[in-house]
N, C-alpha and C positions, 0 to 999 in steps of 0.2 A: 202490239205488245207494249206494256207500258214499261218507263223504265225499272218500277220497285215490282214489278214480274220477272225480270231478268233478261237475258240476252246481252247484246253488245254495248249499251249504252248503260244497263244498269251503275250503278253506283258501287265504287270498290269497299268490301268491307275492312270495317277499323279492325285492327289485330291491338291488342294486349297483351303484357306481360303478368306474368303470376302478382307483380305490388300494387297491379292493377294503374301500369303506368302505361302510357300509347304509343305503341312503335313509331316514330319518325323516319318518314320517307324521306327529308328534304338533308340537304349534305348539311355537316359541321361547320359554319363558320359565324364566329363569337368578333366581334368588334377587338380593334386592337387596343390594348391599356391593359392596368395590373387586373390580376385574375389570383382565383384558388383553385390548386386541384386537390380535390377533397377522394380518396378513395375510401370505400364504404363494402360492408357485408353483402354476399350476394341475394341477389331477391329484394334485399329491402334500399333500392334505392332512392324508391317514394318516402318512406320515412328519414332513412338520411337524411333528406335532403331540406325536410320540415325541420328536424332537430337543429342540424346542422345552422341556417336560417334564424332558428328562436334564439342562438347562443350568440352568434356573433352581434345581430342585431341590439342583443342585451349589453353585449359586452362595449358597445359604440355606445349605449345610452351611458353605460356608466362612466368611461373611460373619457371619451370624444363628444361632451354631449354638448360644446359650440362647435363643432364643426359640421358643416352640411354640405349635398351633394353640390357640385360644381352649376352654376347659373344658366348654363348653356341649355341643362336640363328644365329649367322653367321656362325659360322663353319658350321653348318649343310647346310647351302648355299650355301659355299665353298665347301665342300664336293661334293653339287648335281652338281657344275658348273663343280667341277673337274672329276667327271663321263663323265658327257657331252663331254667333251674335251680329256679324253681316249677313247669316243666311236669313236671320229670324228679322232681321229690318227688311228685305228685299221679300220675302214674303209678308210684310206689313204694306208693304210699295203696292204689290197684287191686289192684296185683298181691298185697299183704297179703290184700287184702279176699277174693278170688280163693281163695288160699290156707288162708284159713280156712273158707270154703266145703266146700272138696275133704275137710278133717279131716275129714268127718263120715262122707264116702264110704270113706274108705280110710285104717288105720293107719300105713300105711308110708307115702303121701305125708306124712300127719301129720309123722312121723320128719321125713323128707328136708328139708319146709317148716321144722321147726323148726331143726335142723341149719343152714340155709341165714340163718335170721334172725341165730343164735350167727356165724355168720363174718362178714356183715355189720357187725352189732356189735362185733366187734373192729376191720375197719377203717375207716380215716380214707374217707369221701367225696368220691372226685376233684373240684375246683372247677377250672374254665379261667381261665385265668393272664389278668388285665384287661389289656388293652391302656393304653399310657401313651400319652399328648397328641403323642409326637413319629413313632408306628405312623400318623400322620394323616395325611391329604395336605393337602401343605400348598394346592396346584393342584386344580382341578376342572373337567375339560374338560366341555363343554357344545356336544354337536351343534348343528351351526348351519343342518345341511343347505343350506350354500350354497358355492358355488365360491371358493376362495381366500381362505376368512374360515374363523379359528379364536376360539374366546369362551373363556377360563377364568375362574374363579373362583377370587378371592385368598382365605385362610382368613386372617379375624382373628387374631390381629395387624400380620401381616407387612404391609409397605406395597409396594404395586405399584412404586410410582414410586422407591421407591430399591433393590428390584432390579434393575429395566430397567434403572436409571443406574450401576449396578456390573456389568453382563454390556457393559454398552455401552463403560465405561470399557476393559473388556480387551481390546473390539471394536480401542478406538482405542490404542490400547498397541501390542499384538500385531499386529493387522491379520489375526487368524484369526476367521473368524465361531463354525467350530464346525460349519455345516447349509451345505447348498446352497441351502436351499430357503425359509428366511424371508427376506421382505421387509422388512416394517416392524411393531414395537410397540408398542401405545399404551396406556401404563399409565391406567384414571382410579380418582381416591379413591373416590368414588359414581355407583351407576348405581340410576336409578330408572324407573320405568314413564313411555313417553315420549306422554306428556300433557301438555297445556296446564299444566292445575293443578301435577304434579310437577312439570314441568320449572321451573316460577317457584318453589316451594318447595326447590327443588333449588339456584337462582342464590342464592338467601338465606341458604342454609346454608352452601354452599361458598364463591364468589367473595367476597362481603359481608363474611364472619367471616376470611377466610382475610388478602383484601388490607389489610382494617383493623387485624389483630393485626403487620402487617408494615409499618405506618407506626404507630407509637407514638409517632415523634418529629415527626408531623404533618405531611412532605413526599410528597406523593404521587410512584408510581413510572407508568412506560411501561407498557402492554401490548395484546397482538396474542390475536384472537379467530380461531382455527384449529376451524372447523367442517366435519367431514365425513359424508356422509350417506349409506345403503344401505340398500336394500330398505324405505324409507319413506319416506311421502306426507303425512303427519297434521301433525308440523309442520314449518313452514315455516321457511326462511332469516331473514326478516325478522322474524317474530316472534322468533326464538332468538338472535338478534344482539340488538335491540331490550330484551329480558331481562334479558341479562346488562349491558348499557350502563344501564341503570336498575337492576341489582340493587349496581351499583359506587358508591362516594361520588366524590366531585365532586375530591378531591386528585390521583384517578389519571386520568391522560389514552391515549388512544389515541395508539399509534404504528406503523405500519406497518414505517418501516423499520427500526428500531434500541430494540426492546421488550427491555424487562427480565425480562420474566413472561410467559407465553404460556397463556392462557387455553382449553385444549383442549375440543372438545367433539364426540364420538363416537356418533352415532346409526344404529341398527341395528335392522332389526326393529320389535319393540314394545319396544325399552330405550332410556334415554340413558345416556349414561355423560360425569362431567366430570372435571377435574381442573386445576389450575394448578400449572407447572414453571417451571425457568428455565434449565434446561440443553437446550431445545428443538432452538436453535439451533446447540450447541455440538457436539452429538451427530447434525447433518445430521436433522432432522426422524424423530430415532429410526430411521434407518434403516444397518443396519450394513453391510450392500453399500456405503452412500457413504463409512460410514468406512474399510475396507477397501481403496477404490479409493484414497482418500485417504492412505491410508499409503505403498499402493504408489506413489503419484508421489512422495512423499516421500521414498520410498528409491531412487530413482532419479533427482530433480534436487535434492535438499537441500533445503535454503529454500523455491526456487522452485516444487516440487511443492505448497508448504503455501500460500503465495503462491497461483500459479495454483487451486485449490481455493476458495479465500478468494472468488476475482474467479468463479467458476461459480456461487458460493452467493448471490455479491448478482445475478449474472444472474439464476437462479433467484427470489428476490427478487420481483425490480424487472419480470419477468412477470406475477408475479402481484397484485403490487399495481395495476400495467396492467388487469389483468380484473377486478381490485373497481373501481378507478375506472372503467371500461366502464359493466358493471353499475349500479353508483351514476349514471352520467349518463343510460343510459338511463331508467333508472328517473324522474329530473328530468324528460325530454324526455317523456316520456309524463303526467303531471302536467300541464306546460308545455301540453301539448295539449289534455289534459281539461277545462282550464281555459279554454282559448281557445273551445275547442265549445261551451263553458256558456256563454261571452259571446257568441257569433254566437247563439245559439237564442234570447236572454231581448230580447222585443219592445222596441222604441226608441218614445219617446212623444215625436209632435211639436207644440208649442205652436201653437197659432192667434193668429197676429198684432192685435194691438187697435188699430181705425180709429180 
């Protein structure tokens, strides 16, 4: 039985999803450097994923159009072109070797061979023309094999976070997104392997260096810890809050409702991904569907569409500071408890009276 007959050795059939995209057997793991997490409509992650791509890409020609991807990327170009072009001399080497062989059988090959070396020798050696830094992508999609989650990879130099903030600016300008189908973007500067170890190596690098070079003048600012998490178990809420409130110096304080900086942090899989912004809030939590919607009340009550927006987002807000304070009280009440169990359980010694 052959293998496309079936049995044990047949070939596993490819599975697809409804966008017509191919399930991925192979784990998640994306190279560390700044990234997007781009979350998109269900089903159509294949097109997200094109639109997504045509915008940013445009928005680098217009915005960044001297800046190209990092050099590191062409060498390794060069290198694969320069292989190619020792494989194709070393089979020039053969085919000689071949051909001096055959002299001996036959004059007229002799002839022909020789003939064929003189023309050679007259001409130039076609070489393929190198690719330049900007033939690069600047974007690197990275299957996620997961429903409504897209991953790319930023190529050094370019920085995530002031793309997003330039496609989002035209978001809020125009009030055209571009796509049906994205939701929300989350640019971070680094993403590293989401472990314990990284992730505290990770707070010291980014939040630590980043909020210190931005108090020079030794006034600490506001900031809000916007942590969200998929398709992972390993770490925890509290340790990763806990992290970064120890990886900060003591001038910056937490603020919930009215932060300066907003402290993002993106866990997926087996990556983290951080970054700290400040246009978080200003841009509807990087989501252009609310800029969007925001525009169009604007152009249909003036003022008051911007107004009424203003009073949804501290709604918006003032729920969710409601569910951290939830959360945080519970968390007390259960403390509060543990601690009372311990004092009902630990034996009470009573004195004997002295006649």
């Amino acid at each position: 039985m052959s293998k496309r007959e079936g049995g044990d050795n047949a070939p596993r059939q490819r599975k697809y999803r409804k966008d017509g995209t191919q399930v991925q057997f192979k784990s998640f793991s994306p190279p560390e450097g700044p990234a997007i997490f781009v979350t998109c409509v269900r089903g159509k992650e294949k097109q997200a994923t094109h639109d997504i791509l045509d915008i940013l890409n445009e928005i680098c020609d217009r915005y960044f159009p001297d800046v190209n991807v990092q050099q590191r990327n062409k060498v390794e170009i060069e290198g694969s072109d320069n292989r190619q072009e020792d494989k194709k001399e070393d089979d020039k080497v053969d085919v000689d070797k071949d051909t001096t062989d055959k002299k001996e059988d036959s004059d007229i090959k002799s002839q022909l061979a020789a003939e064929l070396d003189e023309i050679n020798k007259t001409q130039t050696p076609f070489k393929k023309p190198q690719k330049s830094s900007t033939d690069l992508k600047r974007f690197v999609n990275h299957p996620t094999d997961t429903q409504c989650m897209i991953y790319l990879e930023v190529r050094r130099p370019f920085n995530p976070i002031a793309i997003v903030e330039r496609y989002l600016e035209e978001v809020e300008q125009t009030g055209k997104m571009r796509t049906k189908y994205i939701q929300r973007l989350t640019p971070v500067s680094h993403v590293a392997h989401a472990s314990e170890n990284a992730f505290e190596a990770l707070c010291g690098f980014t939040f630590q260096n980043y909020l210190d070079a931005s108090t020079a003048d030794g006034i600490g600012g506001n900031y809000r810890i916007e942590l969200r998490t998929r398709s992972h178990n390993t770490l925890k809420r509290d340790f990763i809050i806990q992290k970064i409130v120890d990886s900060i110096s003591p001038p910056h304080r937490i603020d919930l409702s009215n932060p300066d900086r907003w402290c993002i942090v993106e866990v997926f899989k087996s990556v983290v991904g951080v970054s700290v912004v400040s246009s978080y809030a200003k841009f509807r939590k990087f989501n252009p569907f609310s800029l969007v919607e925001a525009k169009n009340k604007e152009r249909a009550g003036g003022n008051s569409g911007v107004e009424q927006s203003k009073v949804e987002q501290d709604k918006e807000d003032k729920v969710e500071q409601k569910k951290e304070d939830k959360v945080e009280q519970d968390r007390d009440d259960k403390k509060e408890k543990l601690e009372s169990e311990k004092v009902d359980k630990t034996p009470t010694t009573h004195s004997t009276p002295t006649l």
